[in-house]
C-alpha positions as CSV (number, residue, x, y, z in Angstrom):
1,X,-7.4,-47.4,2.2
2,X,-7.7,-43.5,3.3
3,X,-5.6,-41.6,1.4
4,X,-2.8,-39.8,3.7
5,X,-2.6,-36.3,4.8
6,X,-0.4,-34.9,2.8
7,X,2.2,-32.0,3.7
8,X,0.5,-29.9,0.8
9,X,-3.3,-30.5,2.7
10,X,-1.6,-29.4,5.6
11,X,-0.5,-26.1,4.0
12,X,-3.3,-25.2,2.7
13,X,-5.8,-26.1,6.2
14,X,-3.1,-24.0,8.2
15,X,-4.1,-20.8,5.8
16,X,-7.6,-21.3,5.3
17,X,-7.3,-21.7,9.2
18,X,-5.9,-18.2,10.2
19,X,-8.0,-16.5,7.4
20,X,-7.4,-16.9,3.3
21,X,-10.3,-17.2,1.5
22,X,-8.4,-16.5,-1.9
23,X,-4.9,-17.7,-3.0
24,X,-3.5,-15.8,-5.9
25,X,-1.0,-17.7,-8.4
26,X,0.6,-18.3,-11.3
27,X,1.0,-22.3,-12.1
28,X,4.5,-24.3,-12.4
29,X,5.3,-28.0,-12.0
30,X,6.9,-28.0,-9.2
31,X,3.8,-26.5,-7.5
32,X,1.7,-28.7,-9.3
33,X,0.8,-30.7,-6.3
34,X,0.1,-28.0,-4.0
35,X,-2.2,-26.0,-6.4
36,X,-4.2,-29.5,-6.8
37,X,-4.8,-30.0,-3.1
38,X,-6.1,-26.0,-2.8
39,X,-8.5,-26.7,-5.6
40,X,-9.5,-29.8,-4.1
41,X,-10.4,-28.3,-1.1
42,X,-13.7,-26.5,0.0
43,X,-13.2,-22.9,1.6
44,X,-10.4,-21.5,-0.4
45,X,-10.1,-20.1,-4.1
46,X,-7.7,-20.3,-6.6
47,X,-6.8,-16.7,-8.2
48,X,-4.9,-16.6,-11.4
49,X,-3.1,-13.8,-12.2
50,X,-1.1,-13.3,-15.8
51,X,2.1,-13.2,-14.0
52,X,4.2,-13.2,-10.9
53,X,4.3,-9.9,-10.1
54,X,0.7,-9.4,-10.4
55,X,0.3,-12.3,-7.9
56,X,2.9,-10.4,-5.4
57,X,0.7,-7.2,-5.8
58,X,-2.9,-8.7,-5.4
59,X,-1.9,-10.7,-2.5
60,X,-0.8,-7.3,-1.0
61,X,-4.0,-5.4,-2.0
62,X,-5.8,-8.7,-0.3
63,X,-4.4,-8.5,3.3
64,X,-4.8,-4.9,3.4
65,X,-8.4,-5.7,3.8
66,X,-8.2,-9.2,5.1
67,X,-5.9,-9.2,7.5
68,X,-3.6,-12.1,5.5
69,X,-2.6,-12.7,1.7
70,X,-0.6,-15.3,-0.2
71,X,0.5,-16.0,-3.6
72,X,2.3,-19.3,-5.0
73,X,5.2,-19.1,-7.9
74,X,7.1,-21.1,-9.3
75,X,10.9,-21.4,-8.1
76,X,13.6,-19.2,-9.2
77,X,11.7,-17.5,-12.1
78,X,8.4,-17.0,-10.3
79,X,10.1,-16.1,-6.7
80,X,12.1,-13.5,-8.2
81,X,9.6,-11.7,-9.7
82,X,7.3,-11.4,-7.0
83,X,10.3,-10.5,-4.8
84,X,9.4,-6.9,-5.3
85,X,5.6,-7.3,-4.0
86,X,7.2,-8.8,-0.8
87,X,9.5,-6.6,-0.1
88,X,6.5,-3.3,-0.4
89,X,4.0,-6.1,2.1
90,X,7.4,-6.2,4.3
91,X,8.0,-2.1,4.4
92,X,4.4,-1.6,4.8
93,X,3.5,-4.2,7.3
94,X,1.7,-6.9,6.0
95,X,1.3,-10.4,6.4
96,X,1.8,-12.1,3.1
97,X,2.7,-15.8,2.3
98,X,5.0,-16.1,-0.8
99,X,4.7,-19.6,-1.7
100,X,7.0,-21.9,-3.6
101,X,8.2,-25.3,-4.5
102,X,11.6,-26.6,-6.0
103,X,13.6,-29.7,-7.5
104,X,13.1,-33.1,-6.1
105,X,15.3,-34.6,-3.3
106,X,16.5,-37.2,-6.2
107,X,16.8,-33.7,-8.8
108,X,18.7,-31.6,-5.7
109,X,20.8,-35.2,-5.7
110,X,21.7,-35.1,-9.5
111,X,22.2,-31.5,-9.3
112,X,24.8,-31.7,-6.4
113,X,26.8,-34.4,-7.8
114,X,26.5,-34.3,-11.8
115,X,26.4,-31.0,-12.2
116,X,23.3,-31.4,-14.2
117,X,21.2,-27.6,-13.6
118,X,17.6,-27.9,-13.3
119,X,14.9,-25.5,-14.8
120,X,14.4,-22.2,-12.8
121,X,17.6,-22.6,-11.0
122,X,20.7,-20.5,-10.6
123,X,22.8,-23.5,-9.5
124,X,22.3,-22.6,-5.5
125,X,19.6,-24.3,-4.0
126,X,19.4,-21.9,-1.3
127,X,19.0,-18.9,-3.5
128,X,15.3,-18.2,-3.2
129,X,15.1,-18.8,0.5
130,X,18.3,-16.6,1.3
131,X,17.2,-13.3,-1.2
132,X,13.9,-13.5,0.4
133,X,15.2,-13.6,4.2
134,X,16.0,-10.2,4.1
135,X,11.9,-9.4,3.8
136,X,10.3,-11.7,5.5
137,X,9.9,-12.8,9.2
138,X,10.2,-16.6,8.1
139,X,12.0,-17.9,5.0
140,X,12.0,-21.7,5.2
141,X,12.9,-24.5,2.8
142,X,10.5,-27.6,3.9
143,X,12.6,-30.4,2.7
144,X,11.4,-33.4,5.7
145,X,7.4,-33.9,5.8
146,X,8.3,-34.7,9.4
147,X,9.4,-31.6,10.1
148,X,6.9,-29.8,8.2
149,X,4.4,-28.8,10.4
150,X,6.5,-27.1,12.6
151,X,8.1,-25.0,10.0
152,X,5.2,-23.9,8.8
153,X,3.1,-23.4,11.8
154,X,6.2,-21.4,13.2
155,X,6.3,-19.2,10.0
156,X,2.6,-18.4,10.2
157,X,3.0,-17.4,13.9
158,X,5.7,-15.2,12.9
159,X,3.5,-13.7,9.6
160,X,0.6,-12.8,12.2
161,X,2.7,-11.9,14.8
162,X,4.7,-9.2,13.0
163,X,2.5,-8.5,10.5
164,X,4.8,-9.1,7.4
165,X,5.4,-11.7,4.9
166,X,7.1,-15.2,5.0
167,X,8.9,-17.3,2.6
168,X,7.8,-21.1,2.0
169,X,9.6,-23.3,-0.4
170,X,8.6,-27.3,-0.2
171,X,10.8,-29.6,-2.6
172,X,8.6,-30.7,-4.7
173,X,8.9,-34.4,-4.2
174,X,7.3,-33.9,-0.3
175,X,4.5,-32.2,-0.8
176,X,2.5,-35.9,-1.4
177,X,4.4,-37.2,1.4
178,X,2.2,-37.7,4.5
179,X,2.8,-35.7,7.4
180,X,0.7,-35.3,10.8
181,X,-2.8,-33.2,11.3
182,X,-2.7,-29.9,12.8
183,X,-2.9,-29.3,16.3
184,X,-4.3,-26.8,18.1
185,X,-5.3,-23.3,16.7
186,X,-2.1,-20.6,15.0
187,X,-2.3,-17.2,16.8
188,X,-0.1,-14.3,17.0
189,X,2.3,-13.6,20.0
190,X,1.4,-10.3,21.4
191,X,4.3,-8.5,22.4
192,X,3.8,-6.6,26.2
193,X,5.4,-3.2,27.3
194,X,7.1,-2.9,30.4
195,X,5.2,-1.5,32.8
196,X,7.7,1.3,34.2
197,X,9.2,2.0,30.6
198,X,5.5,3.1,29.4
199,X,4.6,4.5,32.6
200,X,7.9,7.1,32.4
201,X,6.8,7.0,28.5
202,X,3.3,8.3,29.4
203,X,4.1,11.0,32.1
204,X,6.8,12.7,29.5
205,X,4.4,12.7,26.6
206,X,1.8,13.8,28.4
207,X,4.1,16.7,30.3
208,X,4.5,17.5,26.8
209,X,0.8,17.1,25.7
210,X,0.0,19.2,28.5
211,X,2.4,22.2,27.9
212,X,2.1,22.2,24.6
213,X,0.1,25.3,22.3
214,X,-1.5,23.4,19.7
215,X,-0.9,19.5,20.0
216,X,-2.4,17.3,16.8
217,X,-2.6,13.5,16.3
218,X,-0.5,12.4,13.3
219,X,-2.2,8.7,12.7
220,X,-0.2,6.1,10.7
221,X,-1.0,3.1,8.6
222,X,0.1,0.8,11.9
223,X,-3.4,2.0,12.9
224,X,-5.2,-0.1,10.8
225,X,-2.3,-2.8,10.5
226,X,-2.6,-4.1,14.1
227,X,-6.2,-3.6,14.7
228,X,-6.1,-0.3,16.3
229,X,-8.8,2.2,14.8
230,X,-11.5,2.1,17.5
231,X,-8.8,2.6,20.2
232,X,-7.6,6.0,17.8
233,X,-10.8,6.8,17.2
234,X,-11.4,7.0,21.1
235,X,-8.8,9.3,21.2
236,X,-9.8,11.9,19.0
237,X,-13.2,11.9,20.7
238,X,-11.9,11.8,24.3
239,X,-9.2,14.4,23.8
240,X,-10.8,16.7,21.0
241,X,-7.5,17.3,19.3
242,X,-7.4,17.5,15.4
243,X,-6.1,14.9,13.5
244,X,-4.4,14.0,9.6
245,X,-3.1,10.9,8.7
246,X,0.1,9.9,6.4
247,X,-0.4,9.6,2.8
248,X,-0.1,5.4,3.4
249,X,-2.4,6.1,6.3
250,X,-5.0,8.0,4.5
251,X,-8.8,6.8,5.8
252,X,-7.9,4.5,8.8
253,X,-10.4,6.7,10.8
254,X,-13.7,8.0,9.0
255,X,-12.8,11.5,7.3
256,X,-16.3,12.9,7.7
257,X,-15.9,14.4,11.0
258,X,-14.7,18.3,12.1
259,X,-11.6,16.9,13.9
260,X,-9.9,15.8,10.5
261,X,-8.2,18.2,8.8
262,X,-7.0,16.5,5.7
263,X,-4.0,13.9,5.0
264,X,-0.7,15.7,5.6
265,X,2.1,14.4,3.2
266,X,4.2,17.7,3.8
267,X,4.0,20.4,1.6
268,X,1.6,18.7,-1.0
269,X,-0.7,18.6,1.4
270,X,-3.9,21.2,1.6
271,X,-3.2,24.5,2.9
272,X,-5.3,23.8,5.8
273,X,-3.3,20.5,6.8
274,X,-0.4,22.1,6.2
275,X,-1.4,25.4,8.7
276,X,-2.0,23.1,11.7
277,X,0.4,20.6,11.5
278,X,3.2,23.5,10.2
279,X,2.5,25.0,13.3
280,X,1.8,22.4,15.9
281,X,4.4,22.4,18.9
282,X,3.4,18.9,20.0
283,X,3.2,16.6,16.6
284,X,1.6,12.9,18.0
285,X,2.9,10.3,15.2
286,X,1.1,7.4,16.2
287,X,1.6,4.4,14.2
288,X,3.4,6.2,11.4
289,X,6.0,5.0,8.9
290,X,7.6,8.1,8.3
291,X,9.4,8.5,4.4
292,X,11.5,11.2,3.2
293,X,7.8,12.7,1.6
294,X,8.2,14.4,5.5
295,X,11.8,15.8,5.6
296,X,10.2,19.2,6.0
297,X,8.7,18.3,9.4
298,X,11.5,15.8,10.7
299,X,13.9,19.2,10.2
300,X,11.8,21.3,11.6
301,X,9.6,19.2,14.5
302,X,12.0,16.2,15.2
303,X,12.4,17.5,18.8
304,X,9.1,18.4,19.7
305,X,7.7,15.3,18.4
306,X,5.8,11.8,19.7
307,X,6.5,9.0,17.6
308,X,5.1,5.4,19.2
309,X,5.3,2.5,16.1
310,X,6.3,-1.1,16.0
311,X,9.8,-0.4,16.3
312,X,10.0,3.0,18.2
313,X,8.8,4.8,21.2
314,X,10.3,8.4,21.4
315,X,9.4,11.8,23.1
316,X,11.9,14.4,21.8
317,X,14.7,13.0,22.1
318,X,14.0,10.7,24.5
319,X,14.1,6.9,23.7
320,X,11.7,4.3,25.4
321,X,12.6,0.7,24.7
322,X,9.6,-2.0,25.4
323,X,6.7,0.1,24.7
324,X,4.4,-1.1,22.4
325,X,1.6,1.2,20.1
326,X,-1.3,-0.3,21.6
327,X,-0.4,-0.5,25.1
328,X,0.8,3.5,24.7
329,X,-2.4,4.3,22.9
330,X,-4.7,2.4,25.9
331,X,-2.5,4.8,28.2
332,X,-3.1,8.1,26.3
333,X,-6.7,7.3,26.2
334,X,-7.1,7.1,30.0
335,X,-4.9,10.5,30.3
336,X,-7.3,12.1,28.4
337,X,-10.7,10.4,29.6
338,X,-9.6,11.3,33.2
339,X,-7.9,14.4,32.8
340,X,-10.2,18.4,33.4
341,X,-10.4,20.2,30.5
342,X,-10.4,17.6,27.2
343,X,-12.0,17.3,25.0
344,X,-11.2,20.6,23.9
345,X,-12.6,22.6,21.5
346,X,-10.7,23.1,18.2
347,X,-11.7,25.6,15.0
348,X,-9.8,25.1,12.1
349,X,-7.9,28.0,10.6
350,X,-9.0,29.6,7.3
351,X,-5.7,29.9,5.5
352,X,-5.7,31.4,2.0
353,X,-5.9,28.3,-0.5
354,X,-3.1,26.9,-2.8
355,X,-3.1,28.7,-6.4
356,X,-3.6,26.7,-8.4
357,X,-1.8,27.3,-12.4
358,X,-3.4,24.7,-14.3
359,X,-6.4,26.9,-14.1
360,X,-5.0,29.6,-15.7
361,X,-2.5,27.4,-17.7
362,X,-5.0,25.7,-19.9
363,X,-8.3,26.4,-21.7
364,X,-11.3,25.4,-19.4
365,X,-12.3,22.0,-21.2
366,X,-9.1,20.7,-21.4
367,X,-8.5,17.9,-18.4
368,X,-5.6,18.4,-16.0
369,X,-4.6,16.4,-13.0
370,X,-6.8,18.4,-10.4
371,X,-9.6,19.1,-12.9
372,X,-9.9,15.4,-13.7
373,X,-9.7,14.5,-10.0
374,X,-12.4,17.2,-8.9
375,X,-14.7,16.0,-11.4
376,X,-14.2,12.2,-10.4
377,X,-14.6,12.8,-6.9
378,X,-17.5,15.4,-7.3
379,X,-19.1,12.4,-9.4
380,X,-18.6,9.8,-7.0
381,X,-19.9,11.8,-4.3
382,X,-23.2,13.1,-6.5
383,X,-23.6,9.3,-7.6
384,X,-23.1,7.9,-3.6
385,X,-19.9,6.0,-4.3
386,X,-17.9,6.4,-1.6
387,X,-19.4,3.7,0.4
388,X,-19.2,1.0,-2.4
389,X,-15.8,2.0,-3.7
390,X,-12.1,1.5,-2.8
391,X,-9.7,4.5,-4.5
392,X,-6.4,2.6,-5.3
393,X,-3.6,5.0,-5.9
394,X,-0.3,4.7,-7.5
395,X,3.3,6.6,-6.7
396,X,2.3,9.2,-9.0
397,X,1.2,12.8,-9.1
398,X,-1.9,11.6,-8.5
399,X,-1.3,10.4,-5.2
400,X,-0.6,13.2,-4.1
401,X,-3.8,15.4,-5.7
402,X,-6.0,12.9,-4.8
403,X,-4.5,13.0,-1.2
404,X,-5.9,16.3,-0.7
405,X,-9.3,14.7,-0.8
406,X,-11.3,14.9,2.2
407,X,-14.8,13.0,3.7
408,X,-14.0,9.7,2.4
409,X,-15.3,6.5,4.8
410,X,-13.0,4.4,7.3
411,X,-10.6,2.1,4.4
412,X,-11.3,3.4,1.5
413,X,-8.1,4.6,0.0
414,X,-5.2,2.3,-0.9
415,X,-1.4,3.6,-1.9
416,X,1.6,1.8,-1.7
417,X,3.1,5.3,-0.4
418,X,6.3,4.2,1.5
419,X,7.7,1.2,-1.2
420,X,5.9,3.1,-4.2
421,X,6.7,0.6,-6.8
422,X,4.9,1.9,-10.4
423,X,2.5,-0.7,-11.1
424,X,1.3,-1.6,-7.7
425,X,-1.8,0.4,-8.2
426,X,-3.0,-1.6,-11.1
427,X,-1.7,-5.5,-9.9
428,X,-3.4,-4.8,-6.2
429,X,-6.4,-3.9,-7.9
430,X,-7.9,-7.8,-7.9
431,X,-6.8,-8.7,-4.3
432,X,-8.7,-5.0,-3.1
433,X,-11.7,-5.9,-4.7
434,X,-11.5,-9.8,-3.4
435,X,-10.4,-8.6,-0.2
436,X,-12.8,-5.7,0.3
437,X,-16.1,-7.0,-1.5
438,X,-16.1,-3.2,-3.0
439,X,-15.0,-2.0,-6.3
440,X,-11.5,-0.6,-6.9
441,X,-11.5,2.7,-8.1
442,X,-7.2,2.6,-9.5
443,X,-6.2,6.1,-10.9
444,X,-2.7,4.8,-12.1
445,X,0.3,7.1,-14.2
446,X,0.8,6.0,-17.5
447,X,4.2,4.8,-16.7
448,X,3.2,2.3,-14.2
449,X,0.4,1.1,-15.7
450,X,2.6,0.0,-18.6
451,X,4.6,-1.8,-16.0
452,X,1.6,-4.4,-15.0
453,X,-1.2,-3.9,-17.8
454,X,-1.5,-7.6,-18.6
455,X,-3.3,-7.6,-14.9
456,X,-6.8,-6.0,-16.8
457,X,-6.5,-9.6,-18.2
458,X,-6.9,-11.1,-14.5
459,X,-9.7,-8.3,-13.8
460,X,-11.2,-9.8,-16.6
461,X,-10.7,-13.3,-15.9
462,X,-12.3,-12.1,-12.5
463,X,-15.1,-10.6,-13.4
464,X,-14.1,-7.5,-11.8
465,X,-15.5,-4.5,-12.8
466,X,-12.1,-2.5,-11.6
467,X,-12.8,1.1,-13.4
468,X,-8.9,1.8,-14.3
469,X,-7.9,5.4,-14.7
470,X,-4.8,6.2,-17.1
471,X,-3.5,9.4,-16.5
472,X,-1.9,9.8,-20.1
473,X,0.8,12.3,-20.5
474,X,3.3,10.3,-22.0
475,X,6.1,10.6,-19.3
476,X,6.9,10.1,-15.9
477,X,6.3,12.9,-14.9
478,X,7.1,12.8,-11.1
479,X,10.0,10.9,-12.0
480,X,10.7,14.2,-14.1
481,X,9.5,16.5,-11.0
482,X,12.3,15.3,-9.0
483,X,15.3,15.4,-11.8
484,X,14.6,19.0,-13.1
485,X,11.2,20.9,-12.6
486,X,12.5,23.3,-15.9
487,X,11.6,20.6,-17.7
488,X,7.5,21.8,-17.5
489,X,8.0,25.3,-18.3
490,X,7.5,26.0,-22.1
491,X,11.2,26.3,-22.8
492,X,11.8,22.8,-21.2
493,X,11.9,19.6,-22.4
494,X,11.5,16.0,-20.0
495,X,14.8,14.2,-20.2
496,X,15.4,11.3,-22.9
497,X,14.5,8.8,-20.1
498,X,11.5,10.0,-18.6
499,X,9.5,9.8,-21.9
500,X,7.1,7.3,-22.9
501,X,6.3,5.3,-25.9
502,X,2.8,5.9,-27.4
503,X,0.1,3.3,-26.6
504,X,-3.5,2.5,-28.3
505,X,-4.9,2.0,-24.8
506,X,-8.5,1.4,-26.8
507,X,-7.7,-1.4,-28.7
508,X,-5.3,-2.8,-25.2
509,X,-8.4,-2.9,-23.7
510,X,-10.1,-4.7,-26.4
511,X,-7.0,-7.3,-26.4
512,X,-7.3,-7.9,-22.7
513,X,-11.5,-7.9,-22.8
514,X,-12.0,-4.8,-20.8
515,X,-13.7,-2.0,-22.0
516,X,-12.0,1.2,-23.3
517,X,-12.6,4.7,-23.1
518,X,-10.7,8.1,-23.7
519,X,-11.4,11.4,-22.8
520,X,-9.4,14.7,-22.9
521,X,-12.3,16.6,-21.9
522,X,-14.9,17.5,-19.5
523,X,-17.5,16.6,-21.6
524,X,-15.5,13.1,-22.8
525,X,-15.0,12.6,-18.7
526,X,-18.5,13.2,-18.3
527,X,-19.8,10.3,-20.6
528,X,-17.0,7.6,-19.6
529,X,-18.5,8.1,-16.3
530,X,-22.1,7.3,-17.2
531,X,-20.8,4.2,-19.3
532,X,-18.6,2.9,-16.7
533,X,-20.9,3.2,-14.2
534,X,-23.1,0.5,-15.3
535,X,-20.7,-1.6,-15.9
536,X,-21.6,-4.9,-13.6
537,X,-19.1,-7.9,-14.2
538,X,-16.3,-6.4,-16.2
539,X,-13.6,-3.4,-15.6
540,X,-13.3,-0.4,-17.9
541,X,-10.1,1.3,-18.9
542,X,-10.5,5.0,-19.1
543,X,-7.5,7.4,-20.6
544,X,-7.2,10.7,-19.3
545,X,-5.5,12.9,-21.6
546,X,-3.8,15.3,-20.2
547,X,-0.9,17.8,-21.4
548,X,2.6,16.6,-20.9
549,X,3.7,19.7,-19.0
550,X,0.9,19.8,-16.9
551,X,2.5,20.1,-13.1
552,X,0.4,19.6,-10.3
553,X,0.7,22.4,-7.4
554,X,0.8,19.6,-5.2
555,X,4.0,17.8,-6.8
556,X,5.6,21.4,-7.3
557,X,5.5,22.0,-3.6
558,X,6.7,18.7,-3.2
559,X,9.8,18.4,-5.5
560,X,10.6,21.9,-5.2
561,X,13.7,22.7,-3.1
562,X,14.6,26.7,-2.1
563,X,17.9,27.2,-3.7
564,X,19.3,28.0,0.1
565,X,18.6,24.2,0.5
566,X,20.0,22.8,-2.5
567,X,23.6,22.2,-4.2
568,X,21.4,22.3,-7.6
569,X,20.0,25.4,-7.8
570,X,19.7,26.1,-10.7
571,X,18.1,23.0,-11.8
572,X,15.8,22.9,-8.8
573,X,14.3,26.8,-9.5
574,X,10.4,26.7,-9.9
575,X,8.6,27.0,-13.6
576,X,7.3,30.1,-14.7
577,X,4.0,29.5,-14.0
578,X,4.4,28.3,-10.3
């Protein structure tokens, strides 16, 4: 007799239907049965990763590039742990299956009436599903193989629709159990506008377009979520206006072309991003998530402002419900194809650039966060890199020096800049490469690296020749940034907490199976370079030395509050060398 199709073969069709190629996971018996029917079929690809976290993280790095991720845990201690990765995929919009199995009907039975707690429970059967309702579209327990198909089918729809994750949990006793065959094909709902909302929502943003001194188009990561980049790329060429992007944003159009003028994440950003969007009287934030990293131009520009997204449609002041981001972008397109006068001509200001004290604060060899990132970038550019590389960027200083870079292709750069959980950088790295066929360039603090270093292992496991940048200073130091700048002039000292232990990060990467270098120079950057980039089939781990009180210009500018605005003046007054 045919074997039956199983609720677990379902599963894993549905997925490798809408998209998965790779499923990343970390094994546990009640997901035994689902993990044997993925390996057991053709099309898809079991990832393992060292732990949960790392699972959450490269399933996150995956569907920014593919358009869908997943990763399956164990219950209760696997769920938990990869709770954080969801909840970053949920902020930053995208579609991410979290996948998970529990006790038995007959062990939810025992459980219920004898009091008898199984592993990886807290004594709530519910738990898992109800913690991770609150970041998901779907959270679903599949406890009936009759009903399975429709909870899962329904929770798909709802991932692709809204373009965030879901929550699957199958007792572990049904995923054997034989349910029916797919039917039909899984695709999104695609919301509409209504038709006089974004007509009124056109004519006033375009009143203010029109009136306006100096418009620019502020492009968000939503961009590049919901399949919108040749539409915004339209508009830059139909209207001639300059554009930036957020940090999370960064590269969803091509940077090689006059109209950019660099990633604006408010004052860090480069002084020439910072003169035109400082002193544009018609900001367009179009598909932007906007953090508290732009406080400075929500006080300033809130009232001046366009600001279309998935869950807003505002001019001024001026609310428009039912408007959706791509009908509103088809809309501005037209305006500006059919309008006289666009595209127009724009030349960028020459403002005087940043200072920049780590020049003058150290001797010329000695690495520093902006020396170390010219040199890298300088290299990849000499060496042709761009094009073959993703740079993977975690909530560090160096997000924000690396930020300033300019020319790099369309989806190139990855940060996790609106969750900014330390570690992300590092655990994303494997679903990046996986997901983008290129080669993950991670420049990671020391801080979070330490948080998901046993991920090099799954690099490893991988075959992924992930170069991984420690920026070694022994601190948090953006953490520190934020508590009390004093703390990098030479009188100052980093608060008990924000210090780090000391690590071998040589002989870690021997552990894992990675290769290690170190350099504190130019000369020491110089060769690790060379070395790592002949690496074919296995990643490198690179620590850049750097001094402890070495303080970015671009994190000064950002942490740095004028007394006027701050009940903690004193703490918050700028360094000496600032």
């Amino acid at each position: 007799m045919a074997a039956a199709y199983t609720v677990a073969q379902y599963l894993v069709d549905r997925l490798i239907e809408v998209g998965l190629g790779h499923m990343f996971a970390v094994p546990g018996d009640y997901c035994g049965p689902f993990l044997e029917a993925l390996d057991a079929t053709p099309g898809i690809e079991r990832v393992p990763n060292i732990n949960e976290l790392g699972s959450g993280y490269a399933a996150d790095g995956y569907a920014r590039f593919t358009g869908i991720g997943a990763a399956c845990v164990q219950y209760g201690v696997g769920t938990f742990s990869a709770l954080c990765p969801a909840a970053g995929s949920y902020v930053e919009r995208l579609p991410v299956a979290i996948i998970s199995s529990s006790p038995s009907t007959r062990a939810r039975i025992q459980e219920l009436t004898q009091g008898v707690l199984y592993h990886h429970s807290t004594g709530d059967l519910e738990a898992d599903r109800d913690v991770y309702s609150h970041v998901t579209v779907a959270s679903e327990i599949i406890t009936d193989p009759d009903d399975a198909p429709s909870q899962i089918d329904g929770a798909i729809v709802a991932m692709l629709s809204y373009h965030r994750p879901i929550y699957l949990e199958v007792i572990q006793n049904v995923w054997n159990l034989p349910c029916a065959k797919p039917k039909g094909s899984l695709v999104p709902v695609i919301p509409t506008s209504d038709a006089a909302t974004l007509a009124a929502a056109l004519d006033a943003a375009w009143d203010r377009i029109q009136g306006a001194r100096s418009p620019v188009l502020w492009y968000g990561v939503e961009i590049q979520r919901y399949g919108l980049q040749a539409l915004a790329q339209q508009i830059v060429d139909a209207s001639g206006l300059p554009f930036t992007t957020t940090s999370l944003g960064k590269t969803v159009l091509d940077e090689a072309q006059p109209l950019f003028i660099g990633t604006y994440s408010g004052p860090a950003s480069p002084a020439v991003t910072r003169a035109v969007v400082d002193n544009s009287d018609a900001v367009l934030a179009l598909g932007t998530i906007i953090t508290d990293d732009y406080l400075n131009i929500m006080a300033s520009s809130y009232g001046q402002m366009v600001e279309v997204n998935d869950e807003e449609c505002r001019v001024g002041y001026a609310q428009f419900n039912q408007v959706t981001l791509a009908d509103f972008l088809q809309e501005l397109l037209e305006r500006f194809k059919t309008s006289p006068g666009y595209p127009k001509a724009f030349t960028p200001p020459t403002p005087t650039p940043d200072p920049d004290p780590e020049e003058a604060a150290y001797p010329e060899g000695v690495l520093t966060y902006n020396r170390f990132y010219r040199q890298l970038t300088d290299w990849m550019k000499a060496e042709g890199l761009f094009d073959e590389t993703v740079l993977v960027l975690g909530e560090s200083t160096s997000l924000y020096v690396f930020g300033n870079l300019m020319g790099l292709p369309q989806n190139s750069f990855v940060a996790q800049a609106a969750w900014g959980s330390l570690g992300h950088e590092t655990g994303c790295a494997l679903g990046v490469a996986l997901g983008s066929g290129k080669r993950p360039f991670v420049v990671a603090g020391d801080g979070g690296f330490m948080m998901i270093c046993q991920e090099i292992s799954s690099l490893v496991r991988a075959r992924v020749p992930a170069a991984v940048f420690v920026m070694s200073n022994q601190g948090y130091a953006i953490e520190q940034a934020f508590v009390d700048l004093k703390a990098f002039t030479p009188q100052g000292e980093f608060a008990p907490f924000d210090v780090l232990p000391t690590w071998d990060y040589g002989a870690l990467a021997k552990a894992f199976g990675a290769v290690g270098f170190r350099a504190s120079t130019r000369e020491e950057l110089e060769a690790a370079l060379g070395a790592v980039k002949g690496l074919v089939d296995v990643p490198a781990l690179i620590e850049i030395v750097i001094p402890p009180k070495d303080l970015a210009p671009q994190l000064f500018r950002l942490a740095y509050v004028p007394p006027s605005q701050s009940m903690y003046a004193q703490t918050h007054a700028p360094p000496e060398e600032a």
